[in-house]
C-alpha positions as CSV (number, residue, x, y, z in Angstrom):
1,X,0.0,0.0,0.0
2,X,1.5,3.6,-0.7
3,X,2.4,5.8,1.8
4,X,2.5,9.2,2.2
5,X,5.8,10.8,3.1
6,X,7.1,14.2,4.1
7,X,10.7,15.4,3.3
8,X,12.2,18.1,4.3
9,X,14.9,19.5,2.5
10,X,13.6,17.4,-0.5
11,X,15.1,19.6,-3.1
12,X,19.2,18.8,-3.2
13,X,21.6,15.7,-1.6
14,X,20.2,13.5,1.0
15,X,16.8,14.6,1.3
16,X,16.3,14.4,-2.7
17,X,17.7,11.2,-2.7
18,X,15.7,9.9,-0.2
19,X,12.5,11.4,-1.6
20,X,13.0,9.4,-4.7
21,X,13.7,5.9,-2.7
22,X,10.2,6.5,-1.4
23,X,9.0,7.6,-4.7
24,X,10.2,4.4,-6.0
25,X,8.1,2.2,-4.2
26,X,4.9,4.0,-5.4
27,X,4.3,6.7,-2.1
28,X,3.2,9.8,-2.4
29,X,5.7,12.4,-1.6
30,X,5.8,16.0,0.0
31,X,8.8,18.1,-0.9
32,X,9.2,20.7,1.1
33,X,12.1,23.4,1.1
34,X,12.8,27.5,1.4
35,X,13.6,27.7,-2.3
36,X,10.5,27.1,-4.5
37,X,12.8,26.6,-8.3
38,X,15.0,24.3,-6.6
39,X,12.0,22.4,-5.8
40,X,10.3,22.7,-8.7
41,X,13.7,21.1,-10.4
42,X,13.3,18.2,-8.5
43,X,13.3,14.8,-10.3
44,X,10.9,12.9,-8.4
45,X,7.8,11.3,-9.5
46,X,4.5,12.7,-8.6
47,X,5.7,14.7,-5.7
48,X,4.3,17.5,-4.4
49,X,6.4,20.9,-3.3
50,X,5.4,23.3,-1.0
51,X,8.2,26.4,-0.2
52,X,8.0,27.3,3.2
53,X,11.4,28.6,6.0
54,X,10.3,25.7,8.5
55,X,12.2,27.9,11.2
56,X,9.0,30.3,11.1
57,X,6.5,28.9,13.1
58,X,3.6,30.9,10.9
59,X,5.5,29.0,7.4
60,X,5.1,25.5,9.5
61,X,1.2,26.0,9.8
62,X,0.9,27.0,6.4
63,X,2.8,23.3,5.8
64,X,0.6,21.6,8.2
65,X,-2.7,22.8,6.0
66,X,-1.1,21.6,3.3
67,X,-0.6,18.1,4.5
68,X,-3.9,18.4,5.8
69,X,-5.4,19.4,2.4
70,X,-3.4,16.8,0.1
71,X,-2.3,13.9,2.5
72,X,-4.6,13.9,5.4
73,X,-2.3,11.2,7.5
74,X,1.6,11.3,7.2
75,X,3.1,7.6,7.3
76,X,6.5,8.6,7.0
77,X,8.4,12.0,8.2
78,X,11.8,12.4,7.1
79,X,13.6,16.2,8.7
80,X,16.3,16.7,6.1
81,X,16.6,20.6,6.0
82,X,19.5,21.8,7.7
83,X,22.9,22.7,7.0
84,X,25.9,25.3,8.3
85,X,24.5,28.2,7.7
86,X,25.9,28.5,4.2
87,X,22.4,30.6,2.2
88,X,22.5,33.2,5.9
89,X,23.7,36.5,5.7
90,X,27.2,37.0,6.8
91,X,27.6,38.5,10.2
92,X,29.8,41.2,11.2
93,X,33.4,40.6,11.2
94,X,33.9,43.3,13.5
95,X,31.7,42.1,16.5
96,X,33.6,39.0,17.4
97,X,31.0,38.0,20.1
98,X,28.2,39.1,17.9
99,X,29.6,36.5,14.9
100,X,29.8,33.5,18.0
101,X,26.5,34.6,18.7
102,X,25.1,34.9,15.2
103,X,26.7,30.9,14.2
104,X,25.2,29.4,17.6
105,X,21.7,30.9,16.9
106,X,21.6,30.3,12.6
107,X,23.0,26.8,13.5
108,X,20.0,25.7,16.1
109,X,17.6,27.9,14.0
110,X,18.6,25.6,10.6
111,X,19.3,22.4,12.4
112,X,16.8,22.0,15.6
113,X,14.0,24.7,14.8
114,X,13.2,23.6,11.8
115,X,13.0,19.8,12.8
116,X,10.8,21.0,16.0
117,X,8.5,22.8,14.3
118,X,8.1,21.0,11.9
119,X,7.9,17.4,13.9
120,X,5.6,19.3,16.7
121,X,3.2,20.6,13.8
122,X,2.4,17.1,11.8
123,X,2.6,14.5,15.5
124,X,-1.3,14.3,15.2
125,X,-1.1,13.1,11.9
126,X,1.5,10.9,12.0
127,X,-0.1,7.1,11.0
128,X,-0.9,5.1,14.3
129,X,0.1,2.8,14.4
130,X,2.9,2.3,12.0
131,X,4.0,6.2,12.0
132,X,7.7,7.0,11.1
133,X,9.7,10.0,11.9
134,X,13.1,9.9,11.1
135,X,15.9,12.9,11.9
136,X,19.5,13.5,9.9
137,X,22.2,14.4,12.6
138,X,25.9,14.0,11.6
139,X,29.3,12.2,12.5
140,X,30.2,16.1,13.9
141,X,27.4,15.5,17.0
142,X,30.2,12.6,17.8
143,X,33.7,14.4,17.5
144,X,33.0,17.9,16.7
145,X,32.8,20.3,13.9
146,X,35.3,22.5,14.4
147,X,33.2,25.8,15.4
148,X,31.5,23.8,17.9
149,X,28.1,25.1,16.7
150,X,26.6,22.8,14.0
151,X,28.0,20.1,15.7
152,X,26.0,21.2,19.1
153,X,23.0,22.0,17.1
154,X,23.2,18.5,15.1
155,X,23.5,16.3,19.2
156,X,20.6,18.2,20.3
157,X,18.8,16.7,18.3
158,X,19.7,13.2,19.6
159,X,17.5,14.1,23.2
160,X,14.7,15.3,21.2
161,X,14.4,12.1,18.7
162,X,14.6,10.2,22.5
163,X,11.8,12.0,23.7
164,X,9.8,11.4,21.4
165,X,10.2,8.1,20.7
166,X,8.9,7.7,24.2
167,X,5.8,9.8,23.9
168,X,5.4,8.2,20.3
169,X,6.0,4.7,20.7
170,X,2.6,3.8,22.3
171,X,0.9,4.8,19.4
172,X,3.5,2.4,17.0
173,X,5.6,4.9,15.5
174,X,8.9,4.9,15.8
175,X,11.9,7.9,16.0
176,X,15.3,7.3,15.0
177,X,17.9,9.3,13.9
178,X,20.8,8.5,11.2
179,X,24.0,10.8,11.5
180,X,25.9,10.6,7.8
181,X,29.8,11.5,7.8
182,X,31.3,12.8,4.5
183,X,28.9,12.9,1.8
184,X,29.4,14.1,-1.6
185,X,27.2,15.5,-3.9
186,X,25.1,17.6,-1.0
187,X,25.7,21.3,-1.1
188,X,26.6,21.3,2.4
189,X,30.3,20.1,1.0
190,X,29.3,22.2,-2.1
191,X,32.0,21.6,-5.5
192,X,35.0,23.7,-4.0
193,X,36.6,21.5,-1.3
194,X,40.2,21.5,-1.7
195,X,41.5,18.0,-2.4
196,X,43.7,17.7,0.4
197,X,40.5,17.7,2.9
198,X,38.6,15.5,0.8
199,X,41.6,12.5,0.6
200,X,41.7,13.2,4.5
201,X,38.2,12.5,4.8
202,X,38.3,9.6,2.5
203,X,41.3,8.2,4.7
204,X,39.4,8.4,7.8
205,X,37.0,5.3,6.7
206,X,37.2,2.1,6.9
207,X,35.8,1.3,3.4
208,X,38.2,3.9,1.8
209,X,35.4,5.7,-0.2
210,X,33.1,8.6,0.1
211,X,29.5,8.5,1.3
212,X,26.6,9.5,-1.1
213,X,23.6,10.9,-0.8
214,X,22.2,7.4,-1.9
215,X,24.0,5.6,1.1
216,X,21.9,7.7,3.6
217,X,18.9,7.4,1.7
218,X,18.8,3.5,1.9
219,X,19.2,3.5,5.6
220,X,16.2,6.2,6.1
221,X,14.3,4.1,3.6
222,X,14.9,0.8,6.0
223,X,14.1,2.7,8.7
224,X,10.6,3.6,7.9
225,X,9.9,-0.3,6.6
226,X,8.1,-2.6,8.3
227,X,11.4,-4.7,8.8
228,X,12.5,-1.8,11.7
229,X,9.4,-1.3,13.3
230,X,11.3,-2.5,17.0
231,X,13.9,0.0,16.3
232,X,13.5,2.7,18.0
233,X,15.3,6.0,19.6
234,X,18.2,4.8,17.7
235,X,21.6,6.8,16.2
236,X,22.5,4.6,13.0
237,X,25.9,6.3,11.9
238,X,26.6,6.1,8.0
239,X,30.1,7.1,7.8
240,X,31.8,3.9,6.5
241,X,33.5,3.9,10.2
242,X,35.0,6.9,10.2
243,X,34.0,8.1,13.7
244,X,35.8,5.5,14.6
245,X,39.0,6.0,13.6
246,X,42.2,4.4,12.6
């Protein structure tokens, strides 16, 4: 039987990718995303798009009509939007504090907000049972990012999919959460990384290859099948072992 899922993010990397996994096996797909042409370029069969900043709480009920209007019950919930920050105005190099203050609060705002909102907005209509809600952290919540802020922003999010599985679970739906490590193809690596940093990152696996947006996708997609529906408030790291180390 087809299934209706949400994706967030569902325009570029990871959250396209998994959007047309679903696709694939005949459910009806929600893209949702800030940018309305990216959306709109999206290769994925009979989706629906809907634009909408899923950091303001007004945008996220706009989204829950929507839903409400064109799939009445959500089966699957996939929160892919986030990033570092990268499509936010640049703050002021001259306020040093101001600039730690502007990364911490674009980092949770892009990263927990959105997921939040947008979680907190379609929980009634999640399918009971059998409901799915699924988050995207990163290896970073594990060892760091290097500014300290998405990385923060990325392990909150780890307490929150917890929670929920607990309030969630009597109904039969399930939260996990699947942190990737390098991933090509996604804009949040964009085309521009210098090689040196990409053979590092290669280096640090165990399988001696980059991610892709396509690995991810397959474990989200397992996630939300009936084959993990005793998995629950769960990290599943896809990073070909590199947060493990050598």
């Amino acid at each position: 039987m087809a299934r209706n899922v949400v994706v967030s993010g569902g325009g570029t990397g990871i959250g396209l990718a998994a959007a047309r996994a679903f696709a694939a096996d005949g459910d009806r797909v929600l893209l949702l995303g800030r940018r309305a042409d990216v959306l709109e370029k999206a290769e994925v069969p009979g989706a629906l798009t809907y634009a909408a900043d899923l950091s303001d709480p007004d945008a996220v009920r706009g989204v829950s009509r929507c839903v409400a209007d064109e799939l009445g019950t959500v089966d699957v919930l996939v929160n892919s939007a986030g990033g570092a920050g990268n499509l936010e105005p640049v703050a002021d190099a001259d306020d040093p504090l101001g600039a730690v203050a502007h990364a911490w609060t674009v980092n949770f705002r892009v990263n927990v907000l959105t997921a939040a909102l947008l979680t907190e907005a379609l929980r009634d209509r999640l399918a009971s049972p059998g409901g799915r809600v699924l988050f995207l952290s990163s290896i970073a919540a594990y060892r760091g990012s290097g500014s300290g802020a998405y990385a923060a922003s990325k392990a909150a999010l780890h307490p929150y999919a917890f929670d929920l599985a607990r309030q969630l679970g009597p109904r039969g739906i399930t939260v996990n959460v699947v942190a990737p490590g390098y991933v090509e193809d996604t804009e949040f690596f964009g085309c521009t990384m210098e090689p040196g940093r990409r053979d590092r990152l290669i280096a640090e696996t165990s399988t001696g290859r980059p991610g892709t947006p396509g690995d991810v996708a397959q474990t989200l997609h397992w996630l939300a099948s009936p084959g993990a529906r005793h998995i629950t408030a769960q990290v599943i790291q896809v990073n070909g072992g590199a947060e493990r180390g050598h």
